[in-house]
C-alpha positions as CSV (number, residue, x, y, z in Angstrom):
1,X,83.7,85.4,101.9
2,X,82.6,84.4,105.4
3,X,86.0,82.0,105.5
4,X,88.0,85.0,104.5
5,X,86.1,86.7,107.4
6,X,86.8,84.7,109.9
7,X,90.8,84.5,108.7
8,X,91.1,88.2,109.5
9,X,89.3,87.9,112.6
10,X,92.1,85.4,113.8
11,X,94.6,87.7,112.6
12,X,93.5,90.0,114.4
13,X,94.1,89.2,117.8
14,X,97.8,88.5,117.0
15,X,98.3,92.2,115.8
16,X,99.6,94.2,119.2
17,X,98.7,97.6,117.5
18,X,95.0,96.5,117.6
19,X,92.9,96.7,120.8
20,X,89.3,94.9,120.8
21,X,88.1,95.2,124.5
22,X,85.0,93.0,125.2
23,X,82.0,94.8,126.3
24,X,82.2,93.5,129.6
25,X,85.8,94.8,129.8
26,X,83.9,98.2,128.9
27,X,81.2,97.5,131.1
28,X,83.7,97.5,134.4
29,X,85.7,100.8,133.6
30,X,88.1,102.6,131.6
31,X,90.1,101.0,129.1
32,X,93.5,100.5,130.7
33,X,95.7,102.6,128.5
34,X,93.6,105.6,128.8
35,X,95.9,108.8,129.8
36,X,98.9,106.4,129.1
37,X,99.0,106.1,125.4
38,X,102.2,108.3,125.4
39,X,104.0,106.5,127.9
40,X,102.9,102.8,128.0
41,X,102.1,102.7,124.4
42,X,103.7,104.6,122.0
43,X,106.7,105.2,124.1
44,X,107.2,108.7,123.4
45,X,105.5,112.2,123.9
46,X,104.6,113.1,120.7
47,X,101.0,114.5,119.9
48,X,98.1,111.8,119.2
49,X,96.3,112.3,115.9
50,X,92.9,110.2,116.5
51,X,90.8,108.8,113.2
52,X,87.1,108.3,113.8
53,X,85.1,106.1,111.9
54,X,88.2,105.1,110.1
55,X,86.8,101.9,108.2
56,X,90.6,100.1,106.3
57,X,92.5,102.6,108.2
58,X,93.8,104.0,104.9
59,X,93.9,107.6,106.0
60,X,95.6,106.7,109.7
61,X,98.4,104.6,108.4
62,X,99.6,107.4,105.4
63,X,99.3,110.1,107.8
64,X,101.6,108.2,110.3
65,X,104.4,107.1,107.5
66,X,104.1,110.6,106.3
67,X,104.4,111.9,109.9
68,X,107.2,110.0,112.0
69,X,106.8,112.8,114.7
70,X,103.5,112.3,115.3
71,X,101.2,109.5,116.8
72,X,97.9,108.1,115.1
73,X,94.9,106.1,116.7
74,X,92.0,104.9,114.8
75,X,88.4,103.5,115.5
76,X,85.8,101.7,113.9
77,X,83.7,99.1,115.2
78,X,84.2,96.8,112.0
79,X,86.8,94.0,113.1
80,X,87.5,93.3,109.3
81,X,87.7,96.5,107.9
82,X,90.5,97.0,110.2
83,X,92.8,94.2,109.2
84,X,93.5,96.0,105.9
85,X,95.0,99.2,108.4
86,X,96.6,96.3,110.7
87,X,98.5,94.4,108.3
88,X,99.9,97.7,106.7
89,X,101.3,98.7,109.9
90,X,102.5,94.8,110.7
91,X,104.0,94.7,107.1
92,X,105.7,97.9,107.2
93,X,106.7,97.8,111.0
94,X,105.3,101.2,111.8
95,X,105.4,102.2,115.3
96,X,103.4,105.1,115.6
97,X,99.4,103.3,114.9
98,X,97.4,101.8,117.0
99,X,93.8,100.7,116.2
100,X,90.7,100.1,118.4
101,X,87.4,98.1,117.3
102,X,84.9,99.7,119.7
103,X,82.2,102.2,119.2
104,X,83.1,105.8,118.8
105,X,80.4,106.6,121.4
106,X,83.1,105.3,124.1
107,X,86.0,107.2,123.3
108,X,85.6,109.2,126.7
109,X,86.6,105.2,128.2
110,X,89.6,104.8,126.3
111,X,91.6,108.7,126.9
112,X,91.4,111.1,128.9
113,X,90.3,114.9,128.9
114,X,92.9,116.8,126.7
115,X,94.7,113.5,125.7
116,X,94.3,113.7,121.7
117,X,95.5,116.7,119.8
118,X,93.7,116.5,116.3
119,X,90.8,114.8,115.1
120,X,90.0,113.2,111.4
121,X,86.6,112.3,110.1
122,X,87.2,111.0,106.5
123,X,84.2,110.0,104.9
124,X,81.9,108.9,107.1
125,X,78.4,107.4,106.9
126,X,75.8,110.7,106.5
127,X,72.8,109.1,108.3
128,X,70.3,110.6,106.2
129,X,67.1,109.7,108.2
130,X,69.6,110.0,112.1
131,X,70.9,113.3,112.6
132,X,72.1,111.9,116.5
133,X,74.0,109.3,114.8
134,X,75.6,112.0,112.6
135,X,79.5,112.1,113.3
136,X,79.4,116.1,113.7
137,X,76.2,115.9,115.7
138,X,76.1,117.4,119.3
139,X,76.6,114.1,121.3
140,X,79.6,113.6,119.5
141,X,81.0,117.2,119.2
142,X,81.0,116.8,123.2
143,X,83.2,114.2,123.5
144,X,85.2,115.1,120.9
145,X,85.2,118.1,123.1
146,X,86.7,116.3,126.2
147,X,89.3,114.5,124.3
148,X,91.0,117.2,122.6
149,X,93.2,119.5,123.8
150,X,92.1,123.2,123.8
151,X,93.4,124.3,120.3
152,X,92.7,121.2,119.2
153,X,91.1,120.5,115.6
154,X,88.2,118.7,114.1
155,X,88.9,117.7,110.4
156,X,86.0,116.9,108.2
157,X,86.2,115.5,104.7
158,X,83.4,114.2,102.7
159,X,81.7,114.1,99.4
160,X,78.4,113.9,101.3
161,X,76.5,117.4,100.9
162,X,73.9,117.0,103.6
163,X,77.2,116.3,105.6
164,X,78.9,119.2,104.8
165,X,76.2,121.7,105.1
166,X,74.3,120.0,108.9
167,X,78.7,120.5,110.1
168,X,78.5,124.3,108.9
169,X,75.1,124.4,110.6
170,X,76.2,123.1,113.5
171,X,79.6,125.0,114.0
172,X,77.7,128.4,113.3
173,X,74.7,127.1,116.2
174,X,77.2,126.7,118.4
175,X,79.3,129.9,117.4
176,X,82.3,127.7,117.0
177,X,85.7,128.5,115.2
178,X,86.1,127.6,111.6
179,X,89.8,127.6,110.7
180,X,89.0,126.3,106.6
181,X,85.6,125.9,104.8
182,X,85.4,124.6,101.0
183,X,82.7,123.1,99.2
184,X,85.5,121.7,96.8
185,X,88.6,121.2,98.3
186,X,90.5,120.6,94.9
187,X,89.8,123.4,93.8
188,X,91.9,124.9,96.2
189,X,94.9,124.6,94.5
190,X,96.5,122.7,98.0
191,X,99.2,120.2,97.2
192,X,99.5,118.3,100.5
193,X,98.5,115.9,102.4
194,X,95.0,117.0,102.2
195,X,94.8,116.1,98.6
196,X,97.7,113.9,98.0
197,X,95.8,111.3,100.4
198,X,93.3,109.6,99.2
199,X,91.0,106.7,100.4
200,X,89.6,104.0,98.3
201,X,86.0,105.8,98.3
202,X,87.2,109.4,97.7
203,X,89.1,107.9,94.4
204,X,86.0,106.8,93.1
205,X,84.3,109.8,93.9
206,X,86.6,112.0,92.5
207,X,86.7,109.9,88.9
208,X,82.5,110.5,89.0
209,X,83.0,113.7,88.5
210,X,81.8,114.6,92.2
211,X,83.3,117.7,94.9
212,X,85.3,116.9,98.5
213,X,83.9,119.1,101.0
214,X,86.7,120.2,103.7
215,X,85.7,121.3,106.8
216,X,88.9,122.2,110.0
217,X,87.2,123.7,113.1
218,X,87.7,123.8,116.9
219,X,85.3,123.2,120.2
220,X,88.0,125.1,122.2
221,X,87.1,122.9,125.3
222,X,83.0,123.9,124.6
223,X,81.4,121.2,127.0
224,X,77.9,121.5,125.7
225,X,76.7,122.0,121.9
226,X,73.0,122.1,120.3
227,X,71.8,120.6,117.1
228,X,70.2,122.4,114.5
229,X,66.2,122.2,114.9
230,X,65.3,121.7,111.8
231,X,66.4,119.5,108.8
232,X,64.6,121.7,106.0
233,X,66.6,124.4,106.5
234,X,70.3,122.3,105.7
């Protein structure tokens, strides 16, 4: 395992689509490409689709070959998880991915205000006993904030309850705009990308018999947001 390991870590650094900056490289200033992704990267001026926490990058790299018009970033700090999302787009040549190992927490380092148009949260670790940690929690929902553009959208999907219920918590604290709200997304009847995607984990939820929560929301540029006081009540 720890061979295999080490295999993907090379590989890594000969994929161009993934960026790994060093902490000191974080440590003297912004990440170089930040505010140029359009024009230095991805060569064109399409909107930027960002994936937090996006583990193999399954989500990021079938959204971008379903979506030629559009652009797709993804982060996670976990150099091996993203091989798997680097080789597909190496295989299949795909020029509208990039990846970044780095902590979501510095996402304010690598683009600037307004620069991302969408943002996808697929699954994410609920951090039972760390609400701050929580991908929806307030120090997040504030950069997330800066990122996106003004109409810009959060998109939450999870089977996690506690999850689902602290994001409707803390959209409603912070008298934010819900665009769609399920506690079971397949029962929707929706027959798109929403449902036709589908990451390792939500497979194997699904065949246990358990429900996808859906969240879509906007900050609308909202620079400060409050968690909810107390976990009791979620």
């Amino acid at each position: 395992m720890a061979k295999n390991k080490h295999k993907r870590f090379a590989e890594n650094e000969t994929f161009s689509h993934l960026f790994q900056p060093s902490a000191q490289e974080m440590f003297e200033g912004d990440f170089y490409l930040k505010g140029k992704w359009k024009s230095n990267f991805f060569k064109n001026k399409n909107p930027i689709i960002l994936e937090v926490g996006c583990g193999k990058g399954e989500y990021t790299t079938a959204l971008a070959m379903r979506n030629s018009n559009k652009n797709y970033i993804g982060i996670d700090i976990k150099g091996p998880r993203l091989w798997t999302g680097s080789k597909i787009v190496h295989e299949k040549k795909l020029n509208n991915v990039a990846f970044i190992r780095n902590k979501v927490e510095f996402l304010n380092s690598f683009f600037k205000k307004g620069e991302i148009s969408e943002i996808w949260i697929t699954f994410p670790d609920p951090q039972r006993r760390k609400l701050k940690k929580r991908l929806t929690s307030a120090r997040f929902l504030k950069i997330y904030s800066n990122i996106l553009v003004e109409s810009g959208a959060i998109n939450l999907k999870t089977d996690s309850v506690l999850m689902h219920k602290f994001t409707k918590r803390i959209i409603k604290l912070n008298n934010l705009k819900t665009i769609i709200s399920t506690d079971n997304l397949y029962n929707l009847g929706i027959d798109n990308e929403l449902t036709q995607i589908q990451t390792y984990y939500e497979k194997k939820f699904l065949e246990q018999g358990m429900d996808i929560t859906y969240i879509k929301f906007l900050t609308e540029g909202k620079e400060e947001f409050e968690n909810p006081e107390h976990e009791s009540k979620l």
